[in-house]
N, C-alpha and C positions, 0 to 999 in steps of 0.2 A: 653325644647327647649334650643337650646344652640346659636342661632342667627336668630332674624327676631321677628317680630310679626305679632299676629292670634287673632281672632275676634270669641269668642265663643257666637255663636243665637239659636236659637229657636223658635217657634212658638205658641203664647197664642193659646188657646183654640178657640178663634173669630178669628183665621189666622193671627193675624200683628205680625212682626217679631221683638224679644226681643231679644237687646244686654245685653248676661247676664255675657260678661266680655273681658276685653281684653288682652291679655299675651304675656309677652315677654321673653325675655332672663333669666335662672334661676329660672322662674315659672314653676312649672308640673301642667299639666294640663291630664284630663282622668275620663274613669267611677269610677274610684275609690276616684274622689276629688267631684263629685255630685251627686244628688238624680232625675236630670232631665233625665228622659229616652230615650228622642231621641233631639239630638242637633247638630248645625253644627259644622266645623271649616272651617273658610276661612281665608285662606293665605292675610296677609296685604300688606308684604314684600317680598324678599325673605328671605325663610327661612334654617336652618339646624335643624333638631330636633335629636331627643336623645333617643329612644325606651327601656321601661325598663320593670321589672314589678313591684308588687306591693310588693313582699319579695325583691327586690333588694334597693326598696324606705323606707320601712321597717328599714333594716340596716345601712340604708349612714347618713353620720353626715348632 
């Protein structure tokens, strides 16, 4: 994410909704930073994000 912050949730197994993090500016965030299989993102702010993949994440300092 390159400006704004997002609200990463999910849902326990009993339905209530877990903030399992929040992220902002210089954070990556994606399936490849967790082990939870279905999760949301909801926009805080406005945001601008940064689409990459995970060999281009791989190589960057």
């Amino acid at each position: 994410m390159v400006r704004g912050m997002v609200k990463l949730g999910a849902l326990s197994v009993h339905g209530d909704e877990l903030v399992l993090s929040l992220v902002g500016p210089n954070e990556p965030f994606g399936a490849a930073f967790t082990n939870v299989e279905a999760y949301e993102v909801v926009a805080l702010t406005d945001c601008d994000l940064l689409c990459c993949n995970l060999a281009e994440l791989e190589h960057s300092p």
